[in-house]
C-alpha positions, -999 to +999 in steps of 0.1 A: -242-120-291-250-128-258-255-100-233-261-098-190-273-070-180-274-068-144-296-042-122-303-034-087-328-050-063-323-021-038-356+003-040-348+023-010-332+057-008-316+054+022-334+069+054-355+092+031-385+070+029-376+083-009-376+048-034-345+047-056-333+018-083-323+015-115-319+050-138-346+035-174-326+058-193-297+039-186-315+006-193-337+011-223-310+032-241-279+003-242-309-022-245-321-009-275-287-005-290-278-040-282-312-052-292-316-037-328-278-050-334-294-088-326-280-093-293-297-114-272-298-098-236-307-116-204-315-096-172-306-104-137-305-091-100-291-096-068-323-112-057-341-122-090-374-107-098-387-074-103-359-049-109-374-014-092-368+016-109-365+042-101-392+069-099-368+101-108-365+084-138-396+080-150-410+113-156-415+134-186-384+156-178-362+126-177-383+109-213-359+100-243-369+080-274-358+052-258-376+055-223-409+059-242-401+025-260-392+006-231-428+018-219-445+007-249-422-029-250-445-055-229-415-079-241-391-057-221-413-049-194-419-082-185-383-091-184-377-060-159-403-078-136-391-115-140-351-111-138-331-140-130-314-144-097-275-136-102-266-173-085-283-183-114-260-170-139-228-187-155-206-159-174-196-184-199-229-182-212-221-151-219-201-125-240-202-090-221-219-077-192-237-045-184-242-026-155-273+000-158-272+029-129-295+044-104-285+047-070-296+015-058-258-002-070-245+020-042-264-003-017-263-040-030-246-039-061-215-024-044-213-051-013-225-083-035-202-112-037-218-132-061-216-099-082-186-093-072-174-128-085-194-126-115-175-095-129-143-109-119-146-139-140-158-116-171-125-102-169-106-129-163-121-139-203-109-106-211-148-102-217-165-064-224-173-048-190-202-023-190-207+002-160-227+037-163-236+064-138-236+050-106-229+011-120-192+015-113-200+015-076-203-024-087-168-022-090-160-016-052-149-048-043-137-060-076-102-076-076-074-088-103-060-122-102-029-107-085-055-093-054-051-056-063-080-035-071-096-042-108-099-005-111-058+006-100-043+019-125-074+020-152-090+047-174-124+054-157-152+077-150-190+073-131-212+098-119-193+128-105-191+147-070-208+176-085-230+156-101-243+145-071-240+177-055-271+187-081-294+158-073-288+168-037-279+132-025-244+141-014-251+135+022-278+104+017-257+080-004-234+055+012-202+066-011-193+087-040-187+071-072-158+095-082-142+092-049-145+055-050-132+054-079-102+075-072-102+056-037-091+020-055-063+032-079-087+046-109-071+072-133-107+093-130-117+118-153-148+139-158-159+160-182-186+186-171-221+180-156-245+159-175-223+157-202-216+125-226-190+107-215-175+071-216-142+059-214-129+027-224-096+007-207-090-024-225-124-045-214-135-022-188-157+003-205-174+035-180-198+060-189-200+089-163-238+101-163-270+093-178-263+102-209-236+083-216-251+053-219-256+051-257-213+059-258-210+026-230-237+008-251-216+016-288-182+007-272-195-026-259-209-036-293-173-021-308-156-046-286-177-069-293-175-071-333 
């Protein structure tokens, strides 16, 4: 099994002078998962390099089992730091894709054609596509073969109004996931704050907070096996 995982570049939260990036949870949980099941994972960004994370996320209030790995991993921490540049990447190297969250997908993830590109040739292969939290804003610009959004008429979820209500970023974030979502065609669904969820639509597989990754990370390997 060969995995992409693909993270932000974007650090900046806006106008805030706040940093933003990608959610570790939402990393070192499907990582983990994948990992331990012998995938092979490569990581890549927008601009290559160090993927920023994002500082919400690394506190003790925000700790799992699997955050406190990732900070003891050198192996995965130096793979954070050193990702490959996304015009690097050829999908059929590949057999799924993953798309961690964070807020900083609603900045470059959202608007980046090579992205954009890369995830519509994943599905052309009919390969697994992984998007948690804020990831699906990756899917903005994503189109079918026939030109019509990748998302009209499919199962999804992603990090809801209320949601981000909560955090208080409502009015600081460029879009909404859920209304983006909803926006392109998307048969949305929820189910309440902070609560596991993931949804899968034939290879298009969305998890709609932080944690739901492990449920994104278990139906990937599902579709996968």
């Amino acid at each position: 099994m060969n995995i992409l995982f693909v993270l932000t570049s974007h650090n900046e939260l806006g106008d805030t002078g706040k940093k933003t990036g990608f959610w570790i949870e939402e990393f070192a949980n499907p990582y983990y998962t994948l990992l331990d099941k012998g995938a092979d994972i490569t990581l890549a960004t927008p601009k290559g390099g160090l993927a920023p994370i994002d500082p919400s996320s690394d506190t003790p209030d925000a700790s799992t089992n699997d955050t406190e790995r990732f900070k003891n991993d050198a192996v995965a921490q130096d793979k954070i730091k050193n990702t490959l540049a996304l015009s690097k990447i050829d999908p059929s190297d590949y057999d799924a894709v993953f798309y961690p969250g964070g807020h900083g997908p609603l900045w470059d993830l959202a608007n980046d054609t090579t992205s954009i590109a890369l995830i519509e040739t994943f599905n052309r292969q009919k390969k697994p596509i992984g998007f948690v939290c804020h990831a699906p804003a990756a899917l903005k610009g994503v189109k079918n073969e026939d030109g019509s959004p990748l998302v009209k008429g499919k199962k999804v979820t992603g990090f809801t109004n209320t949601e981000e209500e909560a955090v208080q970023l409502t009015n600081v974030v460029p879009f909404l996931v859920e209304d983006m979502l909803k926006e392109t065609g998307g048969i949305y669904s929820k189910k309440s704050d902070w609560a596991p969820y993931a949804i899968q639509d034939g290879n298009l597989i969305t998890g709609q907070n932080p944690a739901s990754s492990e449920l994104v990370a278990e139906k990937l390997l599902a579709s996968l096996n």
